[in-house]
C-alpha positions as CSV (number, residue, x, y, z in Angstrom):
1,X,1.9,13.6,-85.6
2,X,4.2,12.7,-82.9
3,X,2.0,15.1,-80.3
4,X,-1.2,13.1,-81.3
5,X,0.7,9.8,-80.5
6,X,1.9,11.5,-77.2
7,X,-1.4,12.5,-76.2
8,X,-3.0,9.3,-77.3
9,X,-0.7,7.1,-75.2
10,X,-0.9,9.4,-72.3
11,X,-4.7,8.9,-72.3
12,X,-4.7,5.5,-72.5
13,X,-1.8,5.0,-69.5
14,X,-3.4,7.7,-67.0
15,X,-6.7,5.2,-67.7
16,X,-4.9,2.0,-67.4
17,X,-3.3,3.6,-64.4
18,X,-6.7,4.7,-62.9
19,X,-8.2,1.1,-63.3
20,X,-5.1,-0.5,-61.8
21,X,-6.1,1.8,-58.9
22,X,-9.4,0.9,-58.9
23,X,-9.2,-2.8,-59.5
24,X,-6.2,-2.8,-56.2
25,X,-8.3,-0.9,-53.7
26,X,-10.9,-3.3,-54.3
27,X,-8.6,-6.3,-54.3
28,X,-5.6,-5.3,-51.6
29,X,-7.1,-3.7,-48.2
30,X,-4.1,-1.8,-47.0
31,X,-2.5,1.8,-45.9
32,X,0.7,0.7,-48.6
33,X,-0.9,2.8,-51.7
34,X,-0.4,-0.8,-53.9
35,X,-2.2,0.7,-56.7
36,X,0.1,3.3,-57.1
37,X,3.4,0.7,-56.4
38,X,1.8,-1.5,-59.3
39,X,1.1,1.0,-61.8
40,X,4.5,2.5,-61.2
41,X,6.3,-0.8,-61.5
42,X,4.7,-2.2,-64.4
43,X,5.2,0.7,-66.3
44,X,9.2,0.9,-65.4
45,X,9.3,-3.2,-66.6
46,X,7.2,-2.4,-69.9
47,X,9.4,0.5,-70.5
48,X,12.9,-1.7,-69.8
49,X,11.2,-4.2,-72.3
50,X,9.9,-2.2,-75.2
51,X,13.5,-0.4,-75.1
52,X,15.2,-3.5,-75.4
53,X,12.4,-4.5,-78.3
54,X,12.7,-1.7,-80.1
55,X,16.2,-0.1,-79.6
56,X,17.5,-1.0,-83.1
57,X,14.4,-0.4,-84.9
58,X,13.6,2.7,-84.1
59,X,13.6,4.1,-87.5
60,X,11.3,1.5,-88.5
61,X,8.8,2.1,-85.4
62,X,9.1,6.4,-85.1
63,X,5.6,6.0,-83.9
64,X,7.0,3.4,-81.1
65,X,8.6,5.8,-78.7
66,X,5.9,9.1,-78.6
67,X,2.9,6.7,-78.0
68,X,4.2,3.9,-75.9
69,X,7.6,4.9,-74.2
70,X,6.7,8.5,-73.6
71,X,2.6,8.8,-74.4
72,X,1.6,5.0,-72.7
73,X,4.0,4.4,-69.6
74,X,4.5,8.3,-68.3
75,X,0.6,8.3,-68.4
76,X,1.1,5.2,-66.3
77,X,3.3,5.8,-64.0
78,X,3.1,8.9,-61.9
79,X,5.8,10.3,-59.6
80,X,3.4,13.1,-58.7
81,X,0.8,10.4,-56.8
82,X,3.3,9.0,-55.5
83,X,4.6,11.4,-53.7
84,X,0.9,13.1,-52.5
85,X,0.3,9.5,-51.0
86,X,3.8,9.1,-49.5
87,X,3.2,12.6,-47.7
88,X,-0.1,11.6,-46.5
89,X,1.2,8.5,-45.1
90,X,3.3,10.9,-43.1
91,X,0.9,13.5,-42.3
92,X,-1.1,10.2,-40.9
93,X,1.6,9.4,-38.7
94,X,2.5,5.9,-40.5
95,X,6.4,6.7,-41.4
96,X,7.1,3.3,-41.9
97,X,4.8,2.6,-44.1
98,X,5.6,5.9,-46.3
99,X,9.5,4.9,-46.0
100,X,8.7,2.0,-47.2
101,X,6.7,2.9,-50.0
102,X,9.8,5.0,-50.9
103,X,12.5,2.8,-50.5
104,X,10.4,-0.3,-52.4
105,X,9.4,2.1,-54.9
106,X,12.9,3.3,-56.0
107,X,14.5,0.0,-55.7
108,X,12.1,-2.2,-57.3
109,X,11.7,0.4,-59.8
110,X,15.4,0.4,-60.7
111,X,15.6,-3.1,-59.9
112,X,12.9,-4.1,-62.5
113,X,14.6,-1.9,-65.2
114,X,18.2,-3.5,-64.0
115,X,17.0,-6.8,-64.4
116,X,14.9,-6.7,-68.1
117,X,17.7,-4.7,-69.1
118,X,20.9,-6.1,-68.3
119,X,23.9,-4.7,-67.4
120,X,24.0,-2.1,-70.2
């Protein structure tokens, strides 16, 4: 059962991710690949805050982690996109823009998680 919540999640975040895309592109006219940024960040602050929701009640949620934590925000987010349109952003000649795609990226990332989190 925990493979069909896996795959279930991950289907529904690689479509959430895919109409973030989609709904940014149309939205935000840049070369800064925001739909990728928001995805990315959105799933790393819903992953901070359904860890701290669900941290001591895991045994009372097994479902929780395979469908949301693994399944719903690593469909969601996507290191792999990231880094096609970071190198692109190179290839085209616009380093600052892929340098800062990486360094807001990493640190918003972490800083998101730092924040929802706590100091752990």
């Amino acid at each position: 059962m925990t493979y069909l919540y896996v795959f279930i999640g991950g289907g529904l975040g690689s479509l959430a991710r895919f109409l973030t895309s989609k709904l940014s592109d149309r939205l935000i006219s840049s070369s800064f690949p925001w739909g990728t940024f928001i995805s990315n960040m959105v799933a790393c602050a819903l992953l901070a805050v359904l860890v701290l929701a669900f941290s001591h009640k895991q045994s009372e949620y097994p479902w929780m982690q395979p469908l949301l934590l693994i399944g719903f925000c690593g469909g969601y987010s996507t290191f792999s996109t990231f880094s096609n349109e970071t190198f692109q952003l190179i290839n085209n000649g616009q380093i600052t823009v892929a340098i800062a795609n990486i360094v807001l990226s990493v640190a918003v990332g972490i800083g998101l998680i730092f924040m929802i989190r706590g100091r752990v």
